[in-house]
Structure formats: structure tokens, C-alpha cells
MIMIDREN-990403 format. One record per residue (C-alpha): x, y, z; residue in three letters. Coordinates in pm, whole numbers. Layout:
BEGIN
+--------+--------+--------+------+
!      u !      v !      w ! resn !
+--------+--------+--------+------+
!      X !      Y !      Z !  ALA !
...
+--------+--------+--------+------+
END
This chain:
BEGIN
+--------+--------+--------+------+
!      u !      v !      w ! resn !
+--------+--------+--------+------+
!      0 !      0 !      0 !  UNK !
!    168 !    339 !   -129 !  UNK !
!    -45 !    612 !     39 !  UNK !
!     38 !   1002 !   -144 !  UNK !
!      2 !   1306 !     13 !  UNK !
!    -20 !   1592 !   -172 !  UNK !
!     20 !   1940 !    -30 !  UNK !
!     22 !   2179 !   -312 !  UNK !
!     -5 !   2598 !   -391 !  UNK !
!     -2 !   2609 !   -747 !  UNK !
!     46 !   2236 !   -886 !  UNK !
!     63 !   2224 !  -1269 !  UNK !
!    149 !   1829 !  -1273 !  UNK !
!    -38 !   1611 !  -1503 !  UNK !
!    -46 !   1243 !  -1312 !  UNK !
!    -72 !    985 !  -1609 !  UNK !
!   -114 !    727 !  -1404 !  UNK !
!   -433 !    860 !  -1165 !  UNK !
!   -607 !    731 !  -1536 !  UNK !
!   -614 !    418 !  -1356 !  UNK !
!   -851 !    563 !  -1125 !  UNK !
!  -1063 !    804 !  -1235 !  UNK !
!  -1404 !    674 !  -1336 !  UNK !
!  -1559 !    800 !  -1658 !  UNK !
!  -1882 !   1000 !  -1521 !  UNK !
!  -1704 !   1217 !  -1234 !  UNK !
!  -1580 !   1502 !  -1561 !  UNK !
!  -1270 !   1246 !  -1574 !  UNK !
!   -986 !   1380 !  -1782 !  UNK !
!   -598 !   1320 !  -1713 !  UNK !
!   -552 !   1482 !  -1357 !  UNK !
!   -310 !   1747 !  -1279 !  UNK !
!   -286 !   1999 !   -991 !  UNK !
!   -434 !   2309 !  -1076 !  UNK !
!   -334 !   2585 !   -889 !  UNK !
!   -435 !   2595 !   -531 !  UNK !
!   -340 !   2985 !   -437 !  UNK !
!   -582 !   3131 !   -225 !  UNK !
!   -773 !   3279 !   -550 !  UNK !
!   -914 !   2948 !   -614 !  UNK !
!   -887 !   2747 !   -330 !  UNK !
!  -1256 !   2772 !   -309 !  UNK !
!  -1289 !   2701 !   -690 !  UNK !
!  -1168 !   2333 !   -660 !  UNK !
!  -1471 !   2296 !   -335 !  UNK !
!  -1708 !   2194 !   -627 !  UNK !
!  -1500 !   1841 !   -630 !  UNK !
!  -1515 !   1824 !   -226 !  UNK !
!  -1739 !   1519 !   -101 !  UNK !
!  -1826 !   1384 !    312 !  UNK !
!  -1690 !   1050 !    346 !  UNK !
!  -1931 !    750 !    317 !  UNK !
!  -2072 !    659 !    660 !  UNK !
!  -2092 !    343 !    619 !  UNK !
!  -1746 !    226 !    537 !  UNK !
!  -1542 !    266 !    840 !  UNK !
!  -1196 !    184 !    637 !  UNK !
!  -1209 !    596 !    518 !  UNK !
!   -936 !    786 !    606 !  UNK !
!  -1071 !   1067 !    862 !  UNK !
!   -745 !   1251 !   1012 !  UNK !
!   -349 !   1256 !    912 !  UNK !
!   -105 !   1308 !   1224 !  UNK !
!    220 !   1397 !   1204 !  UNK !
!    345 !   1439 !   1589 !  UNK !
!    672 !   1570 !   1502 !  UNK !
!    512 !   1876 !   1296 !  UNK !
!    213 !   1913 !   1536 !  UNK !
!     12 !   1821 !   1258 !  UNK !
!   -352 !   1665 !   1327 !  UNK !
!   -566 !   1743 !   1034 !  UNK !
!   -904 !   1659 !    863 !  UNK !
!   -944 !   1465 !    560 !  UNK !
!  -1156 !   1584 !    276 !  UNK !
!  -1265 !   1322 !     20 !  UNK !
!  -1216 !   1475 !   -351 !  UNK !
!  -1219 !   1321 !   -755 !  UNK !
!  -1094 !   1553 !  -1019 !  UNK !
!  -1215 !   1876 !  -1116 !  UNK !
!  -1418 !   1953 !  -1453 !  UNK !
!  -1078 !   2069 !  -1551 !  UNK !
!   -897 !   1731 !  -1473 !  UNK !
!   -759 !   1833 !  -1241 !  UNK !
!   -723 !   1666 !   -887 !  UNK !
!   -958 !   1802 !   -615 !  UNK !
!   -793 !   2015 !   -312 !  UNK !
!   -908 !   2071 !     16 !  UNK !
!  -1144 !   2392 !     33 !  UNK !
!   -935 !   2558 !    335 !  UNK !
!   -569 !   2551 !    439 !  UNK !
!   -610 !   2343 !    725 !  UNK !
!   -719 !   1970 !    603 !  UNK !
!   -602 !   1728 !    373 !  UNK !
!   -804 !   1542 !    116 !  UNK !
!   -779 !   1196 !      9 !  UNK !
!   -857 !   1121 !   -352 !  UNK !
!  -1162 !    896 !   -340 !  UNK !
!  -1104 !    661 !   -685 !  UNK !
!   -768 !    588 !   -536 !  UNK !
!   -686 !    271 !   -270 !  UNK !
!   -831 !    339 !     74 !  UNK !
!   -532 !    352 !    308 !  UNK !
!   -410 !     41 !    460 !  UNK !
!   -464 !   -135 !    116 !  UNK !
!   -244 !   -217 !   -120 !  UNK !
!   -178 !     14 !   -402 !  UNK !
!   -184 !    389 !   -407 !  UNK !
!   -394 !    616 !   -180 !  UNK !
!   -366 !    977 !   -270 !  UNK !
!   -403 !   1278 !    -61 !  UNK !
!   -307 !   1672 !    -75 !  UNK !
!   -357 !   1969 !    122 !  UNK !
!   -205 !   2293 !     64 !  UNK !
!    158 !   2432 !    170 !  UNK !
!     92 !   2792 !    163 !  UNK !
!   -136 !   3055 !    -74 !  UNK !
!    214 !   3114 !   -239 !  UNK !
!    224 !   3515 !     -3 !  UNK !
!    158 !   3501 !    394 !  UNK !
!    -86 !   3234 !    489 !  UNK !
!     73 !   2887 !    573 !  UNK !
!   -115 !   2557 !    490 !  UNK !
!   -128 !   2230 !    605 !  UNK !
!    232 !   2139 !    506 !  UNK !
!    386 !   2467 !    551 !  UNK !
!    683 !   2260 !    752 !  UNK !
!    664 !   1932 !    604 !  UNK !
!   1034 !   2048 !    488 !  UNK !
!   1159 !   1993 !    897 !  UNK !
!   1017 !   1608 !    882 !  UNK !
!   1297 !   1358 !    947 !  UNK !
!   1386 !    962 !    835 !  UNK !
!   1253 !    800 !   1097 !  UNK !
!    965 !   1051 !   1218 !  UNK !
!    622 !    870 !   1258 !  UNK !
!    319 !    928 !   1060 !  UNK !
!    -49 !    822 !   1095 !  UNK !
!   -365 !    762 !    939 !  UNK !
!   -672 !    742 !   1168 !  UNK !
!   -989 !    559 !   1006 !  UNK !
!  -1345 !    632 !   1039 !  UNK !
!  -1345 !    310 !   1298 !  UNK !
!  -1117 !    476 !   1525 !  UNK !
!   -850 !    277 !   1371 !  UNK !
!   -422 !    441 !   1386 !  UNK !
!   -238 !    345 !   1091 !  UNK !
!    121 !    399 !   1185 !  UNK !
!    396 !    436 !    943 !  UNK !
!    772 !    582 !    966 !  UNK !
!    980 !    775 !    726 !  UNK !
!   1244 !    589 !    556 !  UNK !
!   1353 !    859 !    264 !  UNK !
!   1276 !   1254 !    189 !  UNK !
!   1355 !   1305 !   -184 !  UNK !
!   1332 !   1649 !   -399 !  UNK !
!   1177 !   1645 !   -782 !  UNK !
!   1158 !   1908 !  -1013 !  UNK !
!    748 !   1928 !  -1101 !  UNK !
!    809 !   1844 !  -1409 !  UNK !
!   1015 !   1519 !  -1342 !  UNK !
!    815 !   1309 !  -1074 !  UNK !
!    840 !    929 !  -1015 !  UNK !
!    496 !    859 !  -1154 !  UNK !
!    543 !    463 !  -1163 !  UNK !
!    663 !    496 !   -769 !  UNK !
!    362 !    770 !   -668 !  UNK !
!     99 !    571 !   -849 !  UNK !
!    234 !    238 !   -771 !  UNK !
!    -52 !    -75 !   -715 !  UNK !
!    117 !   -347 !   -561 !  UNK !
!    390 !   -414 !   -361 !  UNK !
!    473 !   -320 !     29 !  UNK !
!    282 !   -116 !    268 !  UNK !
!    426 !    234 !    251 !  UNK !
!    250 !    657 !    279 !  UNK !
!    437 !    917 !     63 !  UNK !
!    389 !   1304 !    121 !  UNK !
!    425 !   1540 !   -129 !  UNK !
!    462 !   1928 !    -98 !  UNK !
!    627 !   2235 !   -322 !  UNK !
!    971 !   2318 !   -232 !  UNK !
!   1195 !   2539 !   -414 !  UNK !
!   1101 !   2857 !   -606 !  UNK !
!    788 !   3035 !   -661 !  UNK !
!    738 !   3099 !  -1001 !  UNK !
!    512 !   3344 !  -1110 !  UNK !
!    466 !   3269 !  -1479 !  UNK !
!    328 !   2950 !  -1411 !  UNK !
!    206 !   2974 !  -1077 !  UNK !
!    394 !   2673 !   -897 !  UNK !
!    713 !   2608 !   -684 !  UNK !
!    923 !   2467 !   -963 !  UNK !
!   1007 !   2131 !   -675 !  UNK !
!    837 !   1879 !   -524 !  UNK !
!    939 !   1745 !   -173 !  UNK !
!    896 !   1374 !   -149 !  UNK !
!    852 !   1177 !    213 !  UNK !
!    846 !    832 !    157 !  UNK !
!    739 !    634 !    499 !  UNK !
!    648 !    262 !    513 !  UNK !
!    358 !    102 !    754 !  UNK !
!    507 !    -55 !   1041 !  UNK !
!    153 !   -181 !   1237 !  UNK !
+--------+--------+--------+------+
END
């Protein structure tokens, strides 16, 4: 199980491989990150859903202890635009819903934001201070902790992410993070990096 998190201002990544996913009647096209600046945070709401009561295997809160990090998950497809869904505030996380449910094998997808690219930190504003060996969990709508611990923390240009590794569907039990590093650039509207935290589930 390969569970992504995503926290994003101003994504302008196409993910191939979320085609694997996406069903045909949810305005399906290949899914990028559009960006997720405070202008239209609220813009990508439209693809914001409440998690299904009835299946208590739904991811419901991402905790990082070491960051202080205890945050909401919103459940999101892709946007009429193809792009993937982002949480509609600064504070949660959202798990993309055609993607594996944590805890199963393949690749669960989440984002959240890092900052609205000026003043107002999000979610992951300090992912960047996260250390091999710092514990991260997923708690489940049955009150269930998934724990995992960080093994790796790579940097990617946007342009050049490890799609086959991010999107992976078999294999070991492991929870990625993604967030922009590097430079704002305002032509495009995206940190031109990606920081990578690969962690892998431990019980």
C-alpha cells in the first residue's frame, strides 16, 4: 500500500497514471494539480465530497506528531478541468476517493495545501523539517491508527516526478507526502520542486 500526500499551492502536474482511477462519469480527464493559491482554493470545493458513513476503512485525520500536525481529511475526484480536487481551506487534507483506501495495497492519494504562495501557511507549511525515521499516521473512520515511519525525503523538479513509484498498485505497505519546495514561479504559478517523504507502515 503506497499512500500520497499531496500538499500543493499552485500544482501544474499532469499524473498519467491517476487514469487508472478516475471513473468515466465524475468530468474524468488526465488529472493534474491546478493551482491551489488562495484565489481558487474555493474554486476546486465543487469536487469536495463527506466521506461515506458506512465504510469505516475511510481515512478521517493525518497526524504527524513531530510537525504538530492533526488534520481533517476531505474526500475529492478531479475537477471539470482534470484536475485533482484540493481541500477547500488551508487546514485539512483530502484523500482522492477513486484511489486505494489507506491500509490497502496500491496507491492512496491525498493533498492539502503548503501555503497561498504570499503570507498564509497551509497544512504542510513545515513538512520540509520532517525527518527519516519521524512517525506518521492515518486514523480511520473506525477509530483505527495506521502507523507508518519515514524511511527517505527526496526532492523532484514538477516536471520530473516518479509517476510509476507515486501511483504504484502493488507491492509493500508504505505513505508518501508530497509538498512544493523550491522557487515560486510566477509565470506558471507553482514552486518549480516537489518534496517527497516516503514512509512505510510498520503496524
Amino acid at each position: 500500500m503506497l499512500v500520497v500526500i499531496i500538499a500543493l499551492v499552485g500544482f501544474g502536474v499532469t499524473f498519467w497514471h491517476a487514469a487508472l482511477f478516475a471513473p468515466q462519469d465524475d468530468n474524468y480527464a488526465l488529472p493534474g494539480f491546478g493551482n491551489a493559491s488562495s484565489s481558487n482554493a474555493s474554486s476546486s470545493a465543487g469536487a469536495v465530497v463527506l466521506p461515506p458513513a458506512s465504510d469505516t476503512s475511510q481515512p478521517v485525520r493525518l497526524i504527524i506528531p513531530s510537525l504538530s500536525i492533526n488534520a481533517n481529511v476531505q474526500y475529492v475526484g478531479v475537477t471539470k478541468t482534470g484536475a485533482l480536487g484540493v481541500p477547500n481551506n488551508f487546514t485539512d487534507v483530502a484523500w482522492y476517493k477513486y484511489g486505494t483506501v489507506p491500509g490497502q495495497v496500491g496507491s492512496a492519494v491525498m493533498d492539502g495545501h503548503v501555503d497561498n504562495a504570499i503570507s498564509l501557511p497551509g497544512v504542510f507549511k513545515h513538512l520540509d523539517q520532517i525527518k527519516v525515521g519521524d512517525d506518521v499516521e492515518v486514523e480511520t473512520a473506525s477509530s483505527t491508527t495506521l502507523h507508518f515511519v519515514v524511511t527517505d525525503v527526496e526532492s523532484y523538479q514538477y516536471q520530473n516526478l516518479p509517476l510509476e513509484r507515486i501511483f504504484n498498485t502493488s507491492g509493500g505497505e508504505y505513505l508518501t507526502l508530497i509538498t512544493c519546495g523550491g522557487t515560486w514561479d510566477e509565470v506558471v504559478k507553482s514552486y518549480d520542486h516537489r518534496l517527497v517523504v516516503y514512509t512505510k507502515f510498520i503496524n
